[in-house]
Kinemage of the C-alpha trace (Angstrom):
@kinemage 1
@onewidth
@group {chain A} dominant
@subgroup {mainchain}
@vectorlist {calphas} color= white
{ca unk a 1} P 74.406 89.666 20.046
{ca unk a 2} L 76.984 90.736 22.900
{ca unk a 3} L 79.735 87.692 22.712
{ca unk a 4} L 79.290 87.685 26.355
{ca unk a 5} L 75.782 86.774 26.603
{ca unk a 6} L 74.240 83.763 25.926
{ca unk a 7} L 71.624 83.889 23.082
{ca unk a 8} L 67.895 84.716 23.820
{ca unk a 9} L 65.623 82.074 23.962
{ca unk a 10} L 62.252 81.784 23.616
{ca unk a 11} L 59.680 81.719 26.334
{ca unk a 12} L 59.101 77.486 25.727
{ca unk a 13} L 62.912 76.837 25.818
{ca unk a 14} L 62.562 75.541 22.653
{ca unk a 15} L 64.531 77.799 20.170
{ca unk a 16} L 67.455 80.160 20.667
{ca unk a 17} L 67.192 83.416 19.197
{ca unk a 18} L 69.913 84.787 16.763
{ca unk a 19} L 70.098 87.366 14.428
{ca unk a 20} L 65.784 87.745 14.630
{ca unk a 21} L 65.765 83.843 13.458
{ca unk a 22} L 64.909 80.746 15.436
{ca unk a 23} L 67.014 77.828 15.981
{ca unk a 24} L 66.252 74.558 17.986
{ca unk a 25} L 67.878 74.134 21.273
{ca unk a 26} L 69.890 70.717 21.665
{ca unk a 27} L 67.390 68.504 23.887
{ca unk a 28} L 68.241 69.228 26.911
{ca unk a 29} L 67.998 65.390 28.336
{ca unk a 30} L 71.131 64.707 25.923
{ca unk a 31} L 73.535 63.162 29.132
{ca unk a 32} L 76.449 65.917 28.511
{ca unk a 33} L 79.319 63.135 27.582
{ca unk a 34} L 76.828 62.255 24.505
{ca unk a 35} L 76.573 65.471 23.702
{ca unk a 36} L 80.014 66.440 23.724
{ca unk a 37} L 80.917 63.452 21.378
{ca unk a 38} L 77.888 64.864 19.345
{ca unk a 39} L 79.379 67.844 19.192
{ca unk a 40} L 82.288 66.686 17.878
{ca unk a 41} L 81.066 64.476 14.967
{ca unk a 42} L 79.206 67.557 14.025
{ca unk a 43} L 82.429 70.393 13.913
{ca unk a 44} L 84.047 67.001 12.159
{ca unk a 45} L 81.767 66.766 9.691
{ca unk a 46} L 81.351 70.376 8.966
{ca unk a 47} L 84.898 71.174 8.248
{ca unk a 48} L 84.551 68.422 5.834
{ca unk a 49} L 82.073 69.521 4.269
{ca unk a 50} L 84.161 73.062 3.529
{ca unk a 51} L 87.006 71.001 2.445
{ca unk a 52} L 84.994 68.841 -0.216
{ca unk a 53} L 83.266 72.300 -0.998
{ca unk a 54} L 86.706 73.433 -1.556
{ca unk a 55} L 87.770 70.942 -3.483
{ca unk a 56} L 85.050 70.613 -6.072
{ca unk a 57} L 83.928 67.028 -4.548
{ca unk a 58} L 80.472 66.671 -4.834
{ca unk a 59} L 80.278 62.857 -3.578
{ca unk a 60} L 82.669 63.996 -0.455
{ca unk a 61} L 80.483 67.024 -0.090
{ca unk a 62} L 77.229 65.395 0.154
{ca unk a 63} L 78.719 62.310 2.560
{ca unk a 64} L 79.686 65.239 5.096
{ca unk a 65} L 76.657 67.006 4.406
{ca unk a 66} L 74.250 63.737 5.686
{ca unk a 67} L 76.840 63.556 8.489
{ca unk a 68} L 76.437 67.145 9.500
{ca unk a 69} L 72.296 66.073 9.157
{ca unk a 70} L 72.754 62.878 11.232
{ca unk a 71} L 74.805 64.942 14.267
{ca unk a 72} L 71.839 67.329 14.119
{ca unk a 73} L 69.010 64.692 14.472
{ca unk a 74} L 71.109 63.178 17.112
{ca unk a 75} L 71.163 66.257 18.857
{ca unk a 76} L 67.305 66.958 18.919
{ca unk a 77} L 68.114 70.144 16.511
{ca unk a 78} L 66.424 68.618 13.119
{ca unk a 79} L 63.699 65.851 13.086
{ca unk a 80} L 60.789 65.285 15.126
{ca unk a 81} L 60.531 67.773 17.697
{ca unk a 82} L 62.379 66.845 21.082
{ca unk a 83} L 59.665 68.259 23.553
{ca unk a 84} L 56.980 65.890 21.433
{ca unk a 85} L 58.995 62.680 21.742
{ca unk a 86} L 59.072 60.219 24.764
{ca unk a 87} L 62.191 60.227 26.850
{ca unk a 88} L 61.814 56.352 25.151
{ca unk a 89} L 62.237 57.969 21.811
{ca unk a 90} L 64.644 60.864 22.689
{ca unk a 91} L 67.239 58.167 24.321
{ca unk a 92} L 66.776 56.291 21.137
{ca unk a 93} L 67.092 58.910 18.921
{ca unk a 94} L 70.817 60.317 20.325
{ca unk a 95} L 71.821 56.785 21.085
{ca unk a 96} L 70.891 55.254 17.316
{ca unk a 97} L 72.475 58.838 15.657
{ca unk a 98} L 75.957 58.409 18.011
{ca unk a 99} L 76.039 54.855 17.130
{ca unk a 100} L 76.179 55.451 13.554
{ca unk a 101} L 78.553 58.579 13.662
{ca unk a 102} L 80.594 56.046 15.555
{ca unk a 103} L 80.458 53.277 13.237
{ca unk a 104} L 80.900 56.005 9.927
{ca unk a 105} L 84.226 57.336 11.597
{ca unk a 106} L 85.869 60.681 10.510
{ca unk a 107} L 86.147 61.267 7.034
């Protein structure tokens, strides 16, 4: 992939393309303040889960692993498929996920 270019996506808008696999697109009806803050629980909780990895902490490990999990849902990249979800569902879905991230804090 050329650093300058965005990834390839597929024809449905659904997935980008990257290294010949698919990955889900964030949903796109995420209001971009919600998704930044998203965002950020989810570099959060990835860099903790390299420093638990680090570390030889399994119970720290798999707390920022089910964060990491959480941001994703919240996002629309894991769980029930974005596109098949009512913008009901969707808005619940990143509001519920951001409200727990929230409440959890930085670990």
């Amino acid at each position: 992939m050329d650093e300058h270019r965005p990834p390839r996506t597929t024809p449905d808008g659904h997935y980008v393309v990257i290294g010949g696999r698919r990955w889900r697109v964030t949903d796109p009806s995420l209001p971009e303040e919600a998704a930044a803050r998203l965002r950020r629980h989810l570099m959060a909780a990835r860099r903790a889960v390299r420093s638990a990895t680090s570390e030889g902490d399994q119970r720290a490990e798999r707390s920022a692993r089910a964060r990491v999990h959480r941001a994703k849902v919240a996002l629309g990249e894991r769980g029930a498929p974005w596109w098949e979800q009512s913008g009901a569902e969707r808005r619940r879905r990143w509001q519920d996920g951001l409200a727990r991230l929230d409440a959890d804090g930085p670990r």
